[in-house]
C-alpha positions as CSV (number, residue, x, y, z in Angstrom):
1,X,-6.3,-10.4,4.5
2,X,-5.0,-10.2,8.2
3,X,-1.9,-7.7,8.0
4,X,0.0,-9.8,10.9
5,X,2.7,-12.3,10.2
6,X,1.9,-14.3,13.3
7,X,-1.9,-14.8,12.9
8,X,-1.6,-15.6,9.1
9,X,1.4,-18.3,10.3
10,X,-1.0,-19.7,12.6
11,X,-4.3,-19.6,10.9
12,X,-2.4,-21.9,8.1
13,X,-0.6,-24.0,10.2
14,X,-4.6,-25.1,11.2
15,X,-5.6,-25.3,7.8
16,X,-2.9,-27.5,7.2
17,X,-4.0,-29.8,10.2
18,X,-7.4,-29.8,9.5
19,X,-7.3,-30.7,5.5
20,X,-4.7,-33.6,6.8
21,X,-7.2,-35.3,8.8
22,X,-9.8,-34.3,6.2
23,X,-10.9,-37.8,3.9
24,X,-10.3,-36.1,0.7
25,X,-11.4,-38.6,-1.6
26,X,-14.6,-36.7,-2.5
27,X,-12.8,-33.2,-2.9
28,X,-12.8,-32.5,-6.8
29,X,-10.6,-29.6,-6.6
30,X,-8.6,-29.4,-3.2
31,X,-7.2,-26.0,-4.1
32,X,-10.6,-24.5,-4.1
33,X,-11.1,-26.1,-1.1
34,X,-8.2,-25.0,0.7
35,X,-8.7,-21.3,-0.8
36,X,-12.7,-21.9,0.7
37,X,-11.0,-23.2,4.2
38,X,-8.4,-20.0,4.4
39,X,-10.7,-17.6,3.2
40,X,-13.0,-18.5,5.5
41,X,-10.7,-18.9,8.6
42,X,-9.5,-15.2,7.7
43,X,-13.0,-14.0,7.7
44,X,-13.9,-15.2,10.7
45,X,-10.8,-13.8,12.7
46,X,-11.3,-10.5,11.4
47,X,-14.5,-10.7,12.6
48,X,-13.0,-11.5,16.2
49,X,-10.5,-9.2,16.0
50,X,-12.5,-5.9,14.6
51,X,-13.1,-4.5,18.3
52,X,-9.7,-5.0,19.3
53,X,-8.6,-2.8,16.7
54,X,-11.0,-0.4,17.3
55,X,-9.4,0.1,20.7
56,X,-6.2,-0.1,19.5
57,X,-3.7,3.2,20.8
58,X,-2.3,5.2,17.7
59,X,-2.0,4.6,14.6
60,X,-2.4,0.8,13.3
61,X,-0.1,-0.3,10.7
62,X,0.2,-4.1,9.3
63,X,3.5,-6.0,10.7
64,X,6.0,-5.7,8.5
65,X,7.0,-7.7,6.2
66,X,10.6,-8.5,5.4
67,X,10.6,-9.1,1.7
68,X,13.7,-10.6,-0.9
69,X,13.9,-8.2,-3.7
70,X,14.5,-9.7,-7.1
71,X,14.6,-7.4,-10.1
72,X,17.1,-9.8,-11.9
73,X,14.9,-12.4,-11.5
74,X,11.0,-12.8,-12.1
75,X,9.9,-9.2,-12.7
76,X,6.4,-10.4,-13.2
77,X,6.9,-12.1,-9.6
78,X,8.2,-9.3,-8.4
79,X,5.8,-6.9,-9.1
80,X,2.9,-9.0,-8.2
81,X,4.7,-9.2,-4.6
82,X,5.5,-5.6,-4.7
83,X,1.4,-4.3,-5.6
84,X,0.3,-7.4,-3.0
85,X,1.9,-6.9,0.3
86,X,2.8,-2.9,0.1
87,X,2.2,-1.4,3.3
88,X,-0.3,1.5,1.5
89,X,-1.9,-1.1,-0.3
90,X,-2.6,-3.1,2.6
91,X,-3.8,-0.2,4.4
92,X,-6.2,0.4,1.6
93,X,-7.5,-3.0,2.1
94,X,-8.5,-2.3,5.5
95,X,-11.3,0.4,4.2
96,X,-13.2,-2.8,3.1
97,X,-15.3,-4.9,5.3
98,X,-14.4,-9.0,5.7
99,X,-16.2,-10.0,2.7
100,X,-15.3,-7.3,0.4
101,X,-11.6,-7.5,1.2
102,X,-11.6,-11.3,0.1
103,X,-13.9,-11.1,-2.8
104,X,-11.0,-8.3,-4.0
105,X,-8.3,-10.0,-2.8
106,X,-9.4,-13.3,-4.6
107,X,-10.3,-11.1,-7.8
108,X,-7.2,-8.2,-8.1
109,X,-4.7,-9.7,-6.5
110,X,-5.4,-14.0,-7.5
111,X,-7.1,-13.6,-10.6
112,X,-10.0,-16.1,-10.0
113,X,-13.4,-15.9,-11.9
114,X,-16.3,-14.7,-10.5
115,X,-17.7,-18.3,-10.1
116,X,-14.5,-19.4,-8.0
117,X,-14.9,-16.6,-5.6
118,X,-18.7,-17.4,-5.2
119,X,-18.4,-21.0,-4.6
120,X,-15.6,-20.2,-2.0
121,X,-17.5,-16.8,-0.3
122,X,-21.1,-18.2,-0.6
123,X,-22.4,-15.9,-2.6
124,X,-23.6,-15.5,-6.2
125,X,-21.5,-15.0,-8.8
126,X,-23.8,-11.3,-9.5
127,X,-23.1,-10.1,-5.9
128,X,-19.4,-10.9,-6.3
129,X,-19.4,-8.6,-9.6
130,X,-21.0,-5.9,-7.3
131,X,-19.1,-6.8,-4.4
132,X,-15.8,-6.3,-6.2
133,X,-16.8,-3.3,-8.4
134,X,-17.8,-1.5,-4.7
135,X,-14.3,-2.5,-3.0
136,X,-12.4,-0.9,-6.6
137,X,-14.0,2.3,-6.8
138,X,-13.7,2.5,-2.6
139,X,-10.2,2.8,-3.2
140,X,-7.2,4.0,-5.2
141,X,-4.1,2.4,-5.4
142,X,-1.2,4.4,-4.2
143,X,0.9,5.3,-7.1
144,X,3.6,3.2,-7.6
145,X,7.2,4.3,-9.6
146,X,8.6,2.4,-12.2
147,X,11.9,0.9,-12.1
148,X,12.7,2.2,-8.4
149,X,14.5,-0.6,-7.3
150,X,18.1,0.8,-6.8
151,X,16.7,4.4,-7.0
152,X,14.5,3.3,-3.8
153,X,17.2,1.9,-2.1
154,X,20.2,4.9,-2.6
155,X,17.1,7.3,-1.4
156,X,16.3,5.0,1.8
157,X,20.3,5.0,2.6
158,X,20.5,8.5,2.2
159,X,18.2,9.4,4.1
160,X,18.7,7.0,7.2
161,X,22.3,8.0,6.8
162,X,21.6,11.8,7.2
163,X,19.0,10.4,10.3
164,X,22.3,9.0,12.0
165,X,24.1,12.0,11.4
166,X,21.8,14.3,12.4
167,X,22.1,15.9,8.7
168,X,18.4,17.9,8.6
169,X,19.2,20.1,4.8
170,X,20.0,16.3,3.5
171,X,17.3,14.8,4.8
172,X,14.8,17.4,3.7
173,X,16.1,17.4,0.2
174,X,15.0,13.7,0.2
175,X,11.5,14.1,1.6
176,X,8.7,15.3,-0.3
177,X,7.1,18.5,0.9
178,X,3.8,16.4,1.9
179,X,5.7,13.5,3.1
180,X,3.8,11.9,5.9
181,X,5.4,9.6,8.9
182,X,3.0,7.0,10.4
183,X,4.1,5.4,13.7
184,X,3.0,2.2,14.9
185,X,3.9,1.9,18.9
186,X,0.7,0.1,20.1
187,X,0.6,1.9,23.3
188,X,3.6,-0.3,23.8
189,X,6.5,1.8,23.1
190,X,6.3,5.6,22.7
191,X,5.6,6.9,19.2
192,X,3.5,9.6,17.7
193,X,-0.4,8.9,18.2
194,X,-0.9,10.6,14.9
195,X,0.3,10.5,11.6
196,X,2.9,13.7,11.2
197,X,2.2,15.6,8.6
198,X,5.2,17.8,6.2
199,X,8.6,17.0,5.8
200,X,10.1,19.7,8.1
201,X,7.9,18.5,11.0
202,X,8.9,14.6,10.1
203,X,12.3,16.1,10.6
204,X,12.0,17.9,13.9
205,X,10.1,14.9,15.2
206,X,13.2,12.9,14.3
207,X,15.2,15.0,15.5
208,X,13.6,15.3,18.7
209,X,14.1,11.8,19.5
210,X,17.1,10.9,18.1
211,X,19.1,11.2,21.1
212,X,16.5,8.7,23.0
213,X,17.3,5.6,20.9
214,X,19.0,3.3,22.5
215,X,22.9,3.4,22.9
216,X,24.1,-0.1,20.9
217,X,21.6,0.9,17.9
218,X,22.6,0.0,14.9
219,X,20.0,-0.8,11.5
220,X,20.5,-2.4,8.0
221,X,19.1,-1.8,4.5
222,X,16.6,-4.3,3.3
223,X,13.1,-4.1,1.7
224,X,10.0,-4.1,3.8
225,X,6.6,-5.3,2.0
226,X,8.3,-4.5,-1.0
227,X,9.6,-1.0,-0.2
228,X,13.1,0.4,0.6
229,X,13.6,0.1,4.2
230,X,15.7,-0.8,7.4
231,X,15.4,-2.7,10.3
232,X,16.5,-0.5,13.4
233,X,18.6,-3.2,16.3
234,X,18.7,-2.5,19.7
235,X,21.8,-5.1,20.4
236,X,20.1,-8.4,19.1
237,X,16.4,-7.7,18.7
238,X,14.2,-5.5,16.4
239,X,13.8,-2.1,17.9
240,X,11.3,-1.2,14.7
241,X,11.3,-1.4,11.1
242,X,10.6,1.3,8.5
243,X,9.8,1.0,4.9
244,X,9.4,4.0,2.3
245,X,6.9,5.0,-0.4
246,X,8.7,6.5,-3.2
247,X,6.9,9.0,-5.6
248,X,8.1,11.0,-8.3
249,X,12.1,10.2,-6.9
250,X,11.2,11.6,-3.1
251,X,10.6,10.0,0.0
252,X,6.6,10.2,0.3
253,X,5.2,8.3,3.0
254,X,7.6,6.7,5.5
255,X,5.3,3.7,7.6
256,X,7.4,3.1,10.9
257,X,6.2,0.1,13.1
258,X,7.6,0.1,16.7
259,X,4.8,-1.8,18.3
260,X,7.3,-5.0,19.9
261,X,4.4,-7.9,19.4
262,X,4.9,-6.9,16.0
263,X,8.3,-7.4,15.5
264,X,8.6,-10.9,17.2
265,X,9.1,-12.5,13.8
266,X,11.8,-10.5,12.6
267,X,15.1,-11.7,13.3
């Protein structure tokens, strides 16, 4: 709903407070009622925070999200982790308004009936329907690759590999020819102001700042809102964090967030 770590830590941490001086005797079904209370709480802050981001410099990307990826685990898990918190499909979500984007969310991504979401939005269960059929056909999911795990992960070391060694043939044999790099600097740091479009300007770009990164740099592989990525260091803190959108086995989309209020949570 909120694409930032720190709000959604702090909007439940006041739910939490709230419901625990709440007499809860006469609550039927308290997860409704938390779902009503967070759903709510998220609505309103959007609400708050809508000209903010209208005046926001560049390029606005969600904060990244450092994600545990477990293929040998719950594959059902993962995949319902993966499709929820993917920097493109968050993105998407940001095409809807308040309302639509939890009437979706509570429907796609949470499976409840239309009944549940009305009780908790306020609205009919007839306007949901319509609500949610209007938020699917406003967007398409981005089109996700089976069984990428370790093929997402050799491609994202590749190509950060050939990135530190300044390797531009290897690094455009990894990109798609319409890949597309979207920065995320805030107006704090210096990044592109628009997204960069092809994958020899994505390498020129990189290669035009390459020598600017700071001295002690050093990154690791992980997985970022369920994507391949890295987190770039600058001695001890975040200096940005990168995940990668993998379609038919090339780098398609490469989200970069540099913007340091986003990055406070990563460690």
């Amino acid at each position: 709903m909120l694409g930032s770590v720190q709000d959604t830590e702090d909007l439940l941490q006041n739910v939490y407070i709230t419901f625990s001086e709440t007499e809860t005797g006469d609550i039927q079904n308290k997860k409704a009622y938390l779902c009503k209370m967070v759903t709510n709480r998220c609505i309103d802050r959007l609400k708050s925070a809508s000209k903010k981001r209208e005046q926001y410099t560049g390029t606005w990307l969600p904060e990244p999200l450092i994600t545990e990826n477990r293929p040998n685990g719950d594959p059902a898990g993962h995949i319902f982790l993966k499709e929820s918190v993917s920097m493109a499909y968050l993105l998407l979500l940001q095409q809807l308004s308040e309302t639509e984007r939890a009437v979706f969310i509570l429907k796609e991504v949470l499976q409840y009936s239309y009944e549940e979401i009305a009780e908790i939005v306020g609205k009919s269960s007839t306007n949901c329907r319509q609500i949610f059929s209007r938020a699917k056909r406003s967007i398409v999911p981005p089109k996700e690759e089976p069984q990428m795990t370790e093929k997402g992960k050799w491609l994202a070391e590749q190509f950060f590999g050939a990135l530190a060694s300044g390797d531009t043939s290897k690094m455009l044999s990894l990109l798609s020819a319409d890949a597309s790099l979207l920065t995320d600097g805030g107006g704090k740091v210096k990044a592109a102001i628009f997204p960069i479009l092809g994958a020899e300007r994505i390498v020129r770009f990189y290669m035009g700042i390459l020598s600017k990164f700071p001295q002690d740099m050093t990154y690791s592989i992980t997985y970022v809102n369920g994507d391949p990525g890295l987190i770039l260091y600058a001695g001890k803190h975040a200096y940005a964090v990168l995940s990668l959108h993998i379609e038919d086995n090339k780098i398609k989309t490469i989200y970069s967030v540099l913007n340091p209020e986003k990055l406070t949570h990563i460690t």
